[in-house]
PQR file of N, CA, C, O and H, with PARSE charges and radii, in Angstrom:
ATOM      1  N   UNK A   1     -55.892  70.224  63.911 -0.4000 1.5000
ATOM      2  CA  UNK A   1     -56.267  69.705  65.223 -0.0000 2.0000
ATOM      3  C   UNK A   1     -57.606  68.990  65.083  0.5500 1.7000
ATOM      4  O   UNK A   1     -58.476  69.302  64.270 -0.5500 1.4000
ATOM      5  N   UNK A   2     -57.678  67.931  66.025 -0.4000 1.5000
ATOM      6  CA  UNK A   2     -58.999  67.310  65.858 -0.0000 2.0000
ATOM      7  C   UNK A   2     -60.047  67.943  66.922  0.5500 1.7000
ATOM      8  O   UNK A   2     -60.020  68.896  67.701 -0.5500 1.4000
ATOM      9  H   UNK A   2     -56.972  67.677  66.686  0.4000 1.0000
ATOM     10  N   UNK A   3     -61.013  66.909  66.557 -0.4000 1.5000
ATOM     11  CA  UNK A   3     -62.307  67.151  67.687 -0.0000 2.0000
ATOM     12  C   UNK A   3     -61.889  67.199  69.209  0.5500 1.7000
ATOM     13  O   UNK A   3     -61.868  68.073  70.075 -0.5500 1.4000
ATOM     14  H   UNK A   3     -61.035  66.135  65.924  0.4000 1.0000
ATOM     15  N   UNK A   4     -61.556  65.812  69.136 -0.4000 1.5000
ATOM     16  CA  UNK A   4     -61.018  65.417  70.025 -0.0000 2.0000
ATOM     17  C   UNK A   4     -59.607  66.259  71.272  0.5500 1.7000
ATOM     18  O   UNK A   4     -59.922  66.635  72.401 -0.5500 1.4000
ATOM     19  H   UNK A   4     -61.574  65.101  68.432  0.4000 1.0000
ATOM     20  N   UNK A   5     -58.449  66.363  70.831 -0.4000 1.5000
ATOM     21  CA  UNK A   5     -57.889  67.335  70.936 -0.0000 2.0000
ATOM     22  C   UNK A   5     -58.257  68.963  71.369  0.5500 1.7000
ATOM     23  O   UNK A   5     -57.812  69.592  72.329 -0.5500 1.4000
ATOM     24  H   UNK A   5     -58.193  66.058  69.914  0.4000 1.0000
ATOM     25  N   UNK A   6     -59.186  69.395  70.359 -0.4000 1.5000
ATOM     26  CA  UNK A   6     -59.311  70.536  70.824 -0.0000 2.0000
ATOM     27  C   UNK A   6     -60.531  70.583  71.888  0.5500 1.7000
ATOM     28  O   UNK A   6     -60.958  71.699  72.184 -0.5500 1.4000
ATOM     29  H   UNK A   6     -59.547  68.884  69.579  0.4000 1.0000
ATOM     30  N   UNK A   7     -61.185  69.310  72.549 -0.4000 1.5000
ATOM     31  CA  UNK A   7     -62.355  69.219  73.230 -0.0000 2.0000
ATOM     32  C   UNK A   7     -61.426  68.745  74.400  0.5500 1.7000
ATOM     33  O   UNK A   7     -61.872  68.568  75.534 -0.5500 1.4000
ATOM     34  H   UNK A   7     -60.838  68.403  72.308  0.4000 1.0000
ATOM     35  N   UNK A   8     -59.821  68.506  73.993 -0.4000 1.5000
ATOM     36  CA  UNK A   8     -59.123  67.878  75.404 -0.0000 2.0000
ATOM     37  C   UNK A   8     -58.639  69.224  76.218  0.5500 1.7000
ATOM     38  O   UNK A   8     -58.618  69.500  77.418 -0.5500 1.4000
ATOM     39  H   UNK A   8     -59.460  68.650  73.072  0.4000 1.0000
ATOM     40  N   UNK A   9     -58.288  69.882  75.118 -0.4000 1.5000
ATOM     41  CA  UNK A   9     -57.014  71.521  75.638 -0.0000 2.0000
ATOM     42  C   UNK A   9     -58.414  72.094  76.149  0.5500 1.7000
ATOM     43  O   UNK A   9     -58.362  72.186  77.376 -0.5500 1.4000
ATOM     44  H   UNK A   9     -58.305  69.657  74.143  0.4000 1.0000
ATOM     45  N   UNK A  10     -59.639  72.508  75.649 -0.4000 1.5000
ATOM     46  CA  UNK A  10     -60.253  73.703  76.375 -0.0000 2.0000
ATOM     47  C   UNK A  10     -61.040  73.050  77.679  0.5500 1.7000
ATOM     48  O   UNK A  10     -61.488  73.852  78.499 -0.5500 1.4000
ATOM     49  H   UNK A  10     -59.681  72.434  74.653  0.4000 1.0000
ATOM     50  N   UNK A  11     -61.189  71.934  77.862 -0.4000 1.5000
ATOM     51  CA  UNK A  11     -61.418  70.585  78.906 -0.0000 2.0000
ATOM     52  C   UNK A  11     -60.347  71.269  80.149  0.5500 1.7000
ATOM     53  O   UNK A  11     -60.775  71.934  81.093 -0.5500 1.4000
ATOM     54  H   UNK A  11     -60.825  71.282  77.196  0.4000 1.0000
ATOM     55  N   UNK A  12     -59.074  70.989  79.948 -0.4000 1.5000
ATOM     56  CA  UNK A  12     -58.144  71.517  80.365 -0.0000 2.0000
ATOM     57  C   UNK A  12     -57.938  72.939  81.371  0.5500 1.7000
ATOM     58  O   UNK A  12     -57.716  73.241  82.543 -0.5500 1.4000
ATOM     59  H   UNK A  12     -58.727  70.449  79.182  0.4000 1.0000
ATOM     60  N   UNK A  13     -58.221  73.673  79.796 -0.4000 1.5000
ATOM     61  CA  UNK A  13     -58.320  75.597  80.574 -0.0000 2.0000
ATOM     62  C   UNK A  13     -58.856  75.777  81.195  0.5500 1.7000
ATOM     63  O   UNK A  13     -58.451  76.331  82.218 -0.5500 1.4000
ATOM     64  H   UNK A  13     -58.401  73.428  78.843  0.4000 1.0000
ATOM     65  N   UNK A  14     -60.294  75.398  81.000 -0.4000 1.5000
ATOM     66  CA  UNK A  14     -61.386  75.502  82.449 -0.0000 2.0000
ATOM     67  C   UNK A  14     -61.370  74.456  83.722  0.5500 1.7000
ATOM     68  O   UNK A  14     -62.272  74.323  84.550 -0.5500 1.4000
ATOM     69  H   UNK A  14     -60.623  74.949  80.170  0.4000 1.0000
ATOM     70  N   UNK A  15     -59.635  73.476  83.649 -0.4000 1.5000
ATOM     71  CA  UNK A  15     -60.097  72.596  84.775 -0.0000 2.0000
ATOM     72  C   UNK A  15     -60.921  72.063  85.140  0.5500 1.7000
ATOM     73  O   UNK A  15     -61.435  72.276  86.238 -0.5500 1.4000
ATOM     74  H   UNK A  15     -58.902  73.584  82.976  0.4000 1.0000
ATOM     75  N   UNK A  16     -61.344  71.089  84.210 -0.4000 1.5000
ATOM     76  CA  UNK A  16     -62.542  70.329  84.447 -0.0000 2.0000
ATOM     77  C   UNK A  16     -61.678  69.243  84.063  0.5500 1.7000
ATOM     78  O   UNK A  16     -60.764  69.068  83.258 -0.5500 1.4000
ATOM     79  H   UNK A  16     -60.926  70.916  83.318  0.4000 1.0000
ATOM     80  N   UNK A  17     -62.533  68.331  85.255 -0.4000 1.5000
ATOM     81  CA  UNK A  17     -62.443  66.571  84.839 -0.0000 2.0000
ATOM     82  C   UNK A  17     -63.080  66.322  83.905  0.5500 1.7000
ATOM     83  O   UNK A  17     -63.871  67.102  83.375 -0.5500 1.4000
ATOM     84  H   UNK A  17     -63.276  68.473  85.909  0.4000 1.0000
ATOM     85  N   UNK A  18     -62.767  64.843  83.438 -0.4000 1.5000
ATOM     86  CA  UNK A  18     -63.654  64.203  82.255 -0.0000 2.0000
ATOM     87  C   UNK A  18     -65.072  64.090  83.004  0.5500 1.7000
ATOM     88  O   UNK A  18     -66.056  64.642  82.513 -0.5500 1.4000
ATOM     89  H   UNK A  18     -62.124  64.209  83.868  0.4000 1.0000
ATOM     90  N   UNK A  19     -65.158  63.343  84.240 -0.4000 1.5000
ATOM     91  CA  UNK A  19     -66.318  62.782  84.683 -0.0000 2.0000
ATOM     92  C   UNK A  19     -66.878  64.397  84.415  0.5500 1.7000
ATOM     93  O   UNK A  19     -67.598  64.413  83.417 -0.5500 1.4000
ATOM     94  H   UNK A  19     -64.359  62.894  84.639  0.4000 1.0000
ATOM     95  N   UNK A  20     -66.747  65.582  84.971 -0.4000 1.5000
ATOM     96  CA  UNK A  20     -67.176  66.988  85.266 -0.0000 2.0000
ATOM     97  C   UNK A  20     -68.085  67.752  83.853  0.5500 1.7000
ATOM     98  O   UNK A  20     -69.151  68.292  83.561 -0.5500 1.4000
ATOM     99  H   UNK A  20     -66.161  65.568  85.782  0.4000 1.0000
ATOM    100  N   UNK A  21     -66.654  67.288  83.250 -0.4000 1.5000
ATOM    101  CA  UNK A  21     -67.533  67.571  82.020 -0.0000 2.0000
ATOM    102  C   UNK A  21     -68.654  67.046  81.080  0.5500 1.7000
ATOM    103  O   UNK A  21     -69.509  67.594  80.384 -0.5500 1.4000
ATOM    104  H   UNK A  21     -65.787  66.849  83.487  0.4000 1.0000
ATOM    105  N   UNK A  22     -68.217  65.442  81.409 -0.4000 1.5000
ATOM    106  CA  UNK A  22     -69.286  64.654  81.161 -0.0000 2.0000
ATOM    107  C   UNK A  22     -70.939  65.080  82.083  0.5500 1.7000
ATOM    108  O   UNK A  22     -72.003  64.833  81.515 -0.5500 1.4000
ATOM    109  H   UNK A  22     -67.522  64.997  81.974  0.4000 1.0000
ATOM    110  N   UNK A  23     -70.929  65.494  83.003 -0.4000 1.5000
ATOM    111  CA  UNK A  23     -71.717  66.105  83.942 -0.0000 2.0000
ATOM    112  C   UNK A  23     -72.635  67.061  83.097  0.5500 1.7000
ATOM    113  O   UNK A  23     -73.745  66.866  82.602 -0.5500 1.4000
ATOM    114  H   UNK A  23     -70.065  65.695  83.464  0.4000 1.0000
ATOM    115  N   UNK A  24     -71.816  68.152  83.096 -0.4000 1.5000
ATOM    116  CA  UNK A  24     -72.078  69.656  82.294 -0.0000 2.0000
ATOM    117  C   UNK A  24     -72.864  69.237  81.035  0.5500 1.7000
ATOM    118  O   UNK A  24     -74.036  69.566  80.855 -0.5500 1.4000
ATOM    119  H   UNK A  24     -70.915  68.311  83.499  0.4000 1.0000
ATOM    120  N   UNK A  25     -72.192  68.543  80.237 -0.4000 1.5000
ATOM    121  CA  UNK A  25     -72.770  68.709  79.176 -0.0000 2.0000
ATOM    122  C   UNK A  25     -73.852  67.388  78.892  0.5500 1.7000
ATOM    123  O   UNK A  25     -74.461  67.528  77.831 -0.5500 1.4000
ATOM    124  H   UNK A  25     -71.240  68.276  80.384  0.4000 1.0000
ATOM    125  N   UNK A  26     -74.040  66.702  79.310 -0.4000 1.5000
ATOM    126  CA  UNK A  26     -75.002  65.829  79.993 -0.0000 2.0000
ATOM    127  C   UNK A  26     -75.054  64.266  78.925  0.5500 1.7000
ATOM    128  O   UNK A  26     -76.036  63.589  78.619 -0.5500 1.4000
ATOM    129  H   UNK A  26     -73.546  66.588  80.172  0.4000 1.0000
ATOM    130  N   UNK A  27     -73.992  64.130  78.658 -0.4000 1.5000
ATOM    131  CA  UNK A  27     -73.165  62.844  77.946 -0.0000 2.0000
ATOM    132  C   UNK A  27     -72.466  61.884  79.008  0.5500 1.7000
ATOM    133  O   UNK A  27     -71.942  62.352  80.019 -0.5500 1.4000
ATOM    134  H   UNK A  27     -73.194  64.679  78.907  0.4000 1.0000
ATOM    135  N   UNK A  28     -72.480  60.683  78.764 -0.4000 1.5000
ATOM    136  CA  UNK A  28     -71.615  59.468  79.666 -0.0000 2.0000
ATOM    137  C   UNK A  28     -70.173  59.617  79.561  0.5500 1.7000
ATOM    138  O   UNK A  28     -69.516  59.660  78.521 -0.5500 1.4000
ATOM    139  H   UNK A  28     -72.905  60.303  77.943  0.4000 1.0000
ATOM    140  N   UNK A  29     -69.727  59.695  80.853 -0.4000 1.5000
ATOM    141  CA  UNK A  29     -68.292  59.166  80.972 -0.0000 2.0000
ATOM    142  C   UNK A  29     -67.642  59.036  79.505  0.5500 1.7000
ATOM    143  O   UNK A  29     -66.908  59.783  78.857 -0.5500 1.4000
ATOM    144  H   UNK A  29     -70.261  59.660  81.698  0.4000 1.0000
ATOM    145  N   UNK A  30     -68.269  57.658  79.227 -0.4000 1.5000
ATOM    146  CA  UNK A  30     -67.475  56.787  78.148 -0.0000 2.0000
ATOM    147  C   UNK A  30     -67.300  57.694  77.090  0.5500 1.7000
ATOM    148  O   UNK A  30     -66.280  57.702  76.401 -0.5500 1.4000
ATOM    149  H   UNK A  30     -68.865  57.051  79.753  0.4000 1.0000
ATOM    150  N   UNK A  31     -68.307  58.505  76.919 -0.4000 1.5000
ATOM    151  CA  UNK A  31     -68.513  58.815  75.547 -0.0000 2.0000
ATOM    152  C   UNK A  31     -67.335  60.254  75.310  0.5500 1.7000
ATOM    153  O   UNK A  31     -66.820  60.549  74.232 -0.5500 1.4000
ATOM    154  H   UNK A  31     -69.135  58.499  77.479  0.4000 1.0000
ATOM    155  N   UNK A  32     -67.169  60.821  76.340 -0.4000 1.5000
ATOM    156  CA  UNK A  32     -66.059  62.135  77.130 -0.0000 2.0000
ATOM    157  C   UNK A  32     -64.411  61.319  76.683  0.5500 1.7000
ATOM    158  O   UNK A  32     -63.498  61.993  76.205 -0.5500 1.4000
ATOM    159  H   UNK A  32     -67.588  60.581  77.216  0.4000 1.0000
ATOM    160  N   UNK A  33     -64.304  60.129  76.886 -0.4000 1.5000
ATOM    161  CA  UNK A  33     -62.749  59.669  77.125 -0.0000 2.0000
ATOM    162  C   UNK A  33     -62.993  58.993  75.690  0.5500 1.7000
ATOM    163  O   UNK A  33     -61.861  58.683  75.318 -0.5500 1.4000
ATOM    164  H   UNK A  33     -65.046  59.582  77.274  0.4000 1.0000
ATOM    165  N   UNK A  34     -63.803  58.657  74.817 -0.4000 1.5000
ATOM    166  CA  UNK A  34     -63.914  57.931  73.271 -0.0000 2.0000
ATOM    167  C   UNK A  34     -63.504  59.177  72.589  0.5500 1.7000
ATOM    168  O   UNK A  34     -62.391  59.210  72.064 -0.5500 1.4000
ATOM    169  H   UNK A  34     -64.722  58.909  75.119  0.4000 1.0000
ATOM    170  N   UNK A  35     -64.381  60.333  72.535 -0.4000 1.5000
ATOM    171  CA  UNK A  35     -64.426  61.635  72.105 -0.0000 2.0000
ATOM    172  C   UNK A  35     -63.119  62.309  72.117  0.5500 1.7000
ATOM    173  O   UNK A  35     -62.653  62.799  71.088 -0.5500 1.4000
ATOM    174  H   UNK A  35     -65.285  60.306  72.962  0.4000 1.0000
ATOM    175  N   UNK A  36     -62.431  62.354  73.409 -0.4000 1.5000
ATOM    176  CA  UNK A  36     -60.894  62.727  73.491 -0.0000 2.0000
ATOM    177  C   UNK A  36     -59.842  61.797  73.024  0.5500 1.7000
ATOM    178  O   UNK A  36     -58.655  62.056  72.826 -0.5500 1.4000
ATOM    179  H   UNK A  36     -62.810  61.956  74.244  0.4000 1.0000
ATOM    180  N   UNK A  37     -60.505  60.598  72.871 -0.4000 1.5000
ATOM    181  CA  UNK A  37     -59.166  59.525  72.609 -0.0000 2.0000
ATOM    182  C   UNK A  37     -59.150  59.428  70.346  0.5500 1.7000
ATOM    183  O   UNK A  37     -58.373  58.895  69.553 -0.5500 1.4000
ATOM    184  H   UNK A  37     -61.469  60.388  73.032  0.4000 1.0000
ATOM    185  N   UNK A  38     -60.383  60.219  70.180 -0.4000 1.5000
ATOM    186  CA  UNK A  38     -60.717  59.886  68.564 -0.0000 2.0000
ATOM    187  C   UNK A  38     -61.036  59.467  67.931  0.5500 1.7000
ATOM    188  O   UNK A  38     -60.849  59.530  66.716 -0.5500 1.4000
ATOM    189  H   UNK A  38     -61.014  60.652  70.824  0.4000 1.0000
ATOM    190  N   UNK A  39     -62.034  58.499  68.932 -0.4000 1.5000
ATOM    191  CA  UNK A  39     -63.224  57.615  68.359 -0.0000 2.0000
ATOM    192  C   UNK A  39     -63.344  57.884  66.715  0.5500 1.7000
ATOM    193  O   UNK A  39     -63.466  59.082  66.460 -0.5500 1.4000
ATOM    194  H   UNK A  39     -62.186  58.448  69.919  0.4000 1.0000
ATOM    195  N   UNK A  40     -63.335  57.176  65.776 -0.4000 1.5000
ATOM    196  CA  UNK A  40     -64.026  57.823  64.507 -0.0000 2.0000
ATOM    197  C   UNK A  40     -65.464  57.826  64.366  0.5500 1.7000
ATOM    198  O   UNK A  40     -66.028  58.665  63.664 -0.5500 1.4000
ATOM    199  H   UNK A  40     -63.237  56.203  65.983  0.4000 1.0000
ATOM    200  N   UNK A  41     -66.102  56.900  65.020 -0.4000 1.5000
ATOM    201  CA  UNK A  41     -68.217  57.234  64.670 -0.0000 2.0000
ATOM    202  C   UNK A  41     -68.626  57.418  65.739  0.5500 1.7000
ATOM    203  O   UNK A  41     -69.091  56.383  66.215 -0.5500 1.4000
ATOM    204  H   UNK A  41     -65.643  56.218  65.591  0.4000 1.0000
ATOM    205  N   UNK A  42     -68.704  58.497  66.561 -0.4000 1.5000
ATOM    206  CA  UNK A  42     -69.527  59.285  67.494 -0.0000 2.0000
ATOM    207  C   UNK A  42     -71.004  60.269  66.821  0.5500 1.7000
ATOM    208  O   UNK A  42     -71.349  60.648  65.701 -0.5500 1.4000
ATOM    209  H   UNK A  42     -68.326  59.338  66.174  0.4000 1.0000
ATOM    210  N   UNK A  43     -71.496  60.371  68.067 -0.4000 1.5000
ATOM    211  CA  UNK A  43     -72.826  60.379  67.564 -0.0000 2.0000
ATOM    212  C   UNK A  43     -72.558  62.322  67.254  0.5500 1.7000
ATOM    213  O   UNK A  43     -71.605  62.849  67.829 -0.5500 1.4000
ATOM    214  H   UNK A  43     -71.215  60.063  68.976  0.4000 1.0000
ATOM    215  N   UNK A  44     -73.285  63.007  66.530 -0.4000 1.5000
ATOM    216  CA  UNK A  44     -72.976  64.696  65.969 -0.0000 2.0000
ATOM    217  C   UNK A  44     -73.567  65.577  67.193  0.5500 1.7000
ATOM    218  O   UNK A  44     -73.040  66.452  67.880 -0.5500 1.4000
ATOM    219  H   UNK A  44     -74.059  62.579  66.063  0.4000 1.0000
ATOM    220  N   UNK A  45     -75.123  64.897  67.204 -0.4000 1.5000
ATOM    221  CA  UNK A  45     -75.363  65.245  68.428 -0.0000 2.0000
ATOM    222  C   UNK A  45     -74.970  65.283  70.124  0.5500 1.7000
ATOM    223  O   UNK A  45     -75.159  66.184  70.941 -0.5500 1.4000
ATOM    224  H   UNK A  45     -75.551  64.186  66.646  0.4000 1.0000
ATOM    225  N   UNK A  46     -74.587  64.444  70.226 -0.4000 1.5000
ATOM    226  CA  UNK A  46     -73.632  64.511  71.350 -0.0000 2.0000
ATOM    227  C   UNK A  46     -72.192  65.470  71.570  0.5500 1.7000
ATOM    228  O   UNK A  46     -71.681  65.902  72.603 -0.5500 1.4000
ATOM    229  H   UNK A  46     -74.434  63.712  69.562  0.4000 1.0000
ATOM    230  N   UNK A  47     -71.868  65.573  70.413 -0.4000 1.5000
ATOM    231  CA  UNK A  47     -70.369  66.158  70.044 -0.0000 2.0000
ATOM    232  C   UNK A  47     -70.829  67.536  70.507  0.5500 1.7000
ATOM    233  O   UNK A  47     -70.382  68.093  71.509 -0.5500 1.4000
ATOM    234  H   UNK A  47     -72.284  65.223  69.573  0.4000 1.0000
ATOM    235  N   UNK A  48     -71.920  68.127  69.555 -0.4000 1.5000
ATOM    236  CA  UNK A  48     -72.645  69.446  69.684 -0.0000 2.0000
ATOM    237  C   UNK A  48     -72.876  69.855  71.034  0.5500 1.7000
ATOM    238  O   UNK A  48     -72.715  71.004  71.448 -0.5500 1.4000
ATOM    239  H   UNK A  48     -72.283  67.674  68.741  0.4000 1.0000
ATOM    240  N   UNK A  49     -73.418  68.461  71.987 -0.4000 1.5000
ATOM    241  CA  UNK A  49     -73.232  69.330  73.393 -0.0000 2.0000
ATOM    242  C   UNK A  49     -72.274  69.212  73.813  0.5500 1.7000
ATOM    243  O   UNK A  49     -72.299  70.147  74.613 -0.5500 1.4000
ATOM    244  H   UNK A  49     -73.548  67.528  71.651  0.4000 1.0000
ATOM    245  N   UNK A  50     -71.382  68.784  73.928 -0.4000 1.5000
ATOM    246  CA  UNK A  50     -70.241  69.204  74.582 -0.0000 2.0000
ATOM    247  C   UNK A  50     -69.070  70.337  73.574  0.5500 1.7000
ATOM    248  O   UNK A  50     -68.085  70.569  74.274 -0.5500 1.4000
ATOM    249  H   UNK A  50     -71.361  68.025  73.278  0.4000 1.0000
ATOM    250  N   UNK A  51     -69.018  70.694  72.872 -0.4000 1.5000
ATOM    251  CA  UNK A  51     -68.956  71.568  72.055 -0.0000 2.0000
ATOM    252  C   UNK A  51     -69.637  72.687  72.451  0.5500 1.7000
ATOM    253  O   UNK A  51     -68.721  73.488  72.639 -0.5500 1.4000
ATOM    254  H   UNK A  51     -69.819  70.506  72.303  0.4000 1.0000
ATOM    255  N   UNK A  52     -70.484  73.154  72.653 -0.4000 1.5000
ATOM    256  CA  UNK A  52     -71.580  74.016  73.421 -0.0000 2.0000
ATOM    257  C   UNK A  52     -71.458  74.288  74.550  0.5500 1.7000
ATOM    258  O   UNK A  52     -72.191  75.213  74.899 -0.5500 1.4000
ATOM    259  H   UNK A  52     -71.228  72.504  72.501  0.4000 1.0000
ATOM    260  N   UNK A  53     -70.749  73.823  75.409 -0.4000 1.5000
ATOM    261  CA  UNK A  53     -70.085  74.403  76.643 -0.0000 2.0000
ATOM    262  C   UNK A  53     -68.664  75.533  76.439  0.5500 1.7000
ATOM    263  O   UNK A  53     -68.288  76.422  77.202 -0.5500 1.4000
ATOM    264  H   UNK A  53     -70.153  73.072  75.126  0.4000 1.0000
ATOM    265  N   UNK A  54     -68.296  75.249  75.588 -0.4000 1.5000
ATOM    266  CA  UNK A  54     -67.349  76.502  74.896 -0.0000 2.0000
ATOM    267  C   UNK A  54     -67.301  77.138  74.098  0.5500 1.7000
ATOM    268  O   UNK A  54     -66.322  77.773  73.707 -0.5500 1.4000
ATOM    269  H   UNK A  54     -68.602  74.527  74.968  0.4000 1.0000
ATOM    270  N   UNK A  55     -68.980  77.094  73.423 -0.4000 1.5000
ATOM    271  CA  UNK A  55     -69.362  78.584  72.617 -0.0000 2.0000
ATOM    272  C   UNK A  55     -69.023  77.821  71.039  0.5500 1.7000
ATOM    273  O   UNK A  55     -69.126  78.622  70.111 -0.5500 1.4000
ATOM    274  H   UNK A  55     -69.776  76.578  73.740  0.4000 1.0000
ATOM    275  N   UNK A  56     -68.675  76.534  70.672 -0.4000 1.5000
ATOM    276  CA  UNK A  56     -68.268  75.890  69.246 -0.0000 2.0000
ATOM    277  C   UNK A  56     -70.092  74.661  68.883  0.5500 1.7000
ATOM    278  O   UNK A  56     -70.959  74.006  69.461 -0.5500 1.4000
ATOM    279  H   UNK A  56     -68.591  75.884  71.427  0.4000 1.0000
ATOM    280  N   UNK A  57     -69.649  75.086  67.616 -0.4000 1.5000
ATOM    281  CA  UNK A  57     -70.439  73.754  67.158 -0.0000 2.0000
ATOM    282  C   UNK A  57     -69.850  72.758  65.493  0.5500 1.7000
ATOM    283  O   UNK A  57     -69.161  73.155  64.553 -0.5500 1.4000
ATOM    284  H   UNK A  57     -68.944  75.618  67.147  0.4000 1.0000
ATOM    285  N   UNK A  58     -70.235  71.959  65.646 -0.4000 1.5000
ATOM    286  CA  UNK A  58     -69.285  71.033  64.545 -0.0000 2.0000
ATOM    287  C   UNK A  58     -69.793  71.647  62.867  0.5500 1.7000
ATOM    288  O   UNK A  58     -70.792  71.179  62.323 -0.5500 1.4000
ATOM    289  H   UNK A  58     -70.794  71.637  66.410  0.4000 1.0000
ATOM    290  N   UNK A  59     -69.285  72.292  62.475 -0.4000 1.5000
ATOM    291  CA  UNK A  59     -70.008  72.409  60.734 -0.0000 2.0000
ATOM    292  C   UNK A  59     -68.858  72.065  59.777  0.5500 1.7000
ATOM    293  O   UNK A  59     -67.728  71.638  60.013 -0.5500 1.4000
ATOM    294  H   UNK A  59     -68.473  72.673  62.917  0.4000 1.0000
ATOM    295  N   UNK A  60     -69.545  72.411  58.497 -0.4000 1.5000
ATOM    296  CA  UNK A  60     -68.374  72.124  57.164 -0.0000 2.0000
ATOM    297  C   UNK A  60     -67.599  72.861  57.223  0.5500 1.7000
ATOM    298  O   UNK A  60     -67.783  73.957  57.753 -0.5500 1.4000
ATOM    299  H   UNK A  60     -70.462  72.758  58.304  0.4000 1.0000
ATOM    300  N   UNK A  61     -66.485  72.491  56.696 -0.4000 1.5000
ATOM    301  CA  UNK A  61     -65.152  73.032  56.826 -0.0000 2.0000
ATOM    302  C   UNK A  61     -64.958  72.577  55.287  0.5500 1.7000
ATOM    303  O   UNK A  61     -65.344  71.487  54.867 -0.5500 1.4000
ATOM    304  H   UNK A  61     -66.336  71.601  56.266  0.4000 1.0000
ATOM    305  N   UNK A  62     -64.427  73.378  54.643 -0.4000 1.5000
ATOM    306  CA  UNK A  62     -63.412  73.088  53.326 -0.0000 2.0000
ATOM    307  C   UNK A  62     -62.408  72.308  53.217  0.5500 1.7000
ATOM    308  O   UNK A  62     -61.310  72.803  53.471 -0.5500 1.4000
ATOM    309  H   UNK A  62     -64.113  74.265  54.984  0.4000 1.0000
ATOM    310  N   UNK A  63     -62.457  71.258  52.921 -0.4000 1.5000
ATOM    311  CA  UNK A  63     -61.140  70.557  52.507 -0.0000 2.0000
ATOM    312  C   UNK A  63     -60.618  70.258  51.177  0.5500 1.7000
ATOM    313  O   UNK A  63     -61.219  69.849  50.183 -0.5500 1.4000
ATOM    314  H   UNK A  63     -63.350  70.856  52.715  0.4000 1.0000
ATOM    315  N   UNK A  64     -58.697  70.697  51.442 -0.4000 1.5000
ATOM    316  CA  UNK A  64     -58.227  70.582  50.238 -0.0000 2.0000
ATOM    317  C   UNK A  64     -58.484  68.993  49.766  0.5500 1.7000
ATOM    318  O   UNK A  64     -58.696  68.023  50.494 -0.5500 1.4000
ATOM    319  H   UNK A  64     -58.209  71.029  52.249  0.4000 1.0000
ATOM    320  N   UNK A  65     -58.392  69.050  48.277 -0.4000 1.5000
ATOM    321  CA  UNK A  65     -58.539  67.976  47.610 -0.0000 2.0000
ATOM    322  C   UNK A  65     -57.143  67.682  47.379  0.5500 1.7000
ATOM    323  O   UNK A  65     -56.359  68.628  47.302 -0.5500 1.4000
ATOM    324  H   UNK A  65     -58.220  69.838  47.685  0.4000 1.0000
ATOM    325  N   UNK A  66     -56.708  66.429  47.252 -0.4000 1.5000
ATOM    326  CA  UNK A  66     -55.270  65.851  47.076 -0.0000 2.0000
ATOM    327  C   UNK A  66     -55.657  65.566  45.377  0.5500 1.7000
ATOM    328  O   UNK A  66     -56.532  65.008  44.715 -0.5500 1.4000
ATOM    329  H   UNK A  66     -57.344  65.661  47.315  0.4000 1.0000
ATOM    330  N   UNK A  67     -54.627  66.197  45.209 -0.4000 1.5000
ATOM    331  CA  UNK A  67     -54.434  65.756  43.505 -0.0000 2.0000
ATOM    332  C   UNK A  67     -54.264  63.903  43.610  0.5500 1.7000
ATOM    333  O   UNK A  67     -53.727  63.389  44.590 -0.5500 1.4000
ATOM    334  H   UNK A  67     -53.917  66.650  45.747  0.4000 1.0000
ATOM    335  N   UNK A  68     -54.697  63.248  42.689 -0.4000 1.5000
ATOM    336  CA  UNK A  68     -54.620  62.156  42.515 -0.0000 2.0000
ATOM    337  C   UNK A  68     -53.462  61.824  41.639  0.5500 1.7000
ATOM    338  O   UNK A  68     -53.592  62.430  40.575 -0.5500 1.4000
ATOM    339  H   UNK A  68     -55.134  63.666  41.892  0.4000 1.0000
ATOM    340  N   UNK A  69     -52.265  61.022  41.670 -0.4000 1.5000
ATOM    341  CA  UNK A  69     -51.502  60.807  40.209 -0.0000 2.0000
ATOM    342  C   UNK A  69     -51.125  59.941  40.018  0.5500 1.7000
ATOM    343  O   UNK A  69     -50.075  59.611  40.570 -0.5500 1.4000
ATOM    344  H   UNK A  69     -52.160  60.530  42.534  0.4000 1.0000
ATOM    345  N   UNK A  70     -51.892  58.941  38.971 -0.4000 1.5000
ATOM    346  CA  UNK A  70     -51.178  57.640  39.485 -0.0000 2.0000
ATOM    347  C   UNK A  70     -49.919  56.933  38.651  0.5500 1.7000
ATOM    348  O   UNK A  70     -49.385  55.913  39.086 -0.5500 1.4000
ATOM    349  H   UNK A  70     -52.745  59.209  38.523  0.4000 1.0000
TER
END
């Protein structure tokens, strides 16, 4: 699941609008409907607050490596 996605479903549970949440966590509109739609270069800091309204923050995660074969 992405950022995005999982910032849409818990958006959702608590019934909040975009504008609402954009509110709360004290980010623009735009940046609420880029963020859910999967923008790829959003700013970390911004992500973090709205992320922070549901107890998450963005860190490293492990990713598998794809074998290469050519």
């Amino acid at each position: 699941m992405n950022i995005g996605t999982f910032i849409k479903e818990k958006r959702r549970a608590v019934k909040l609008t975009q504008p609402e949440l954009a509110l709360k966590a004290g980010v623009g509109l735009r940046f609420i409907r880029e963020l859910e739609q999967g923008k790829p270069t959003l700013r970390l800091d911004k992500v973090n607050q709205v992320l922070a309204l549901f107890g998450y923050e963005v860190g490293p995660v492990p990713v598998q490596k794809k074998h290469y074969q050519p």
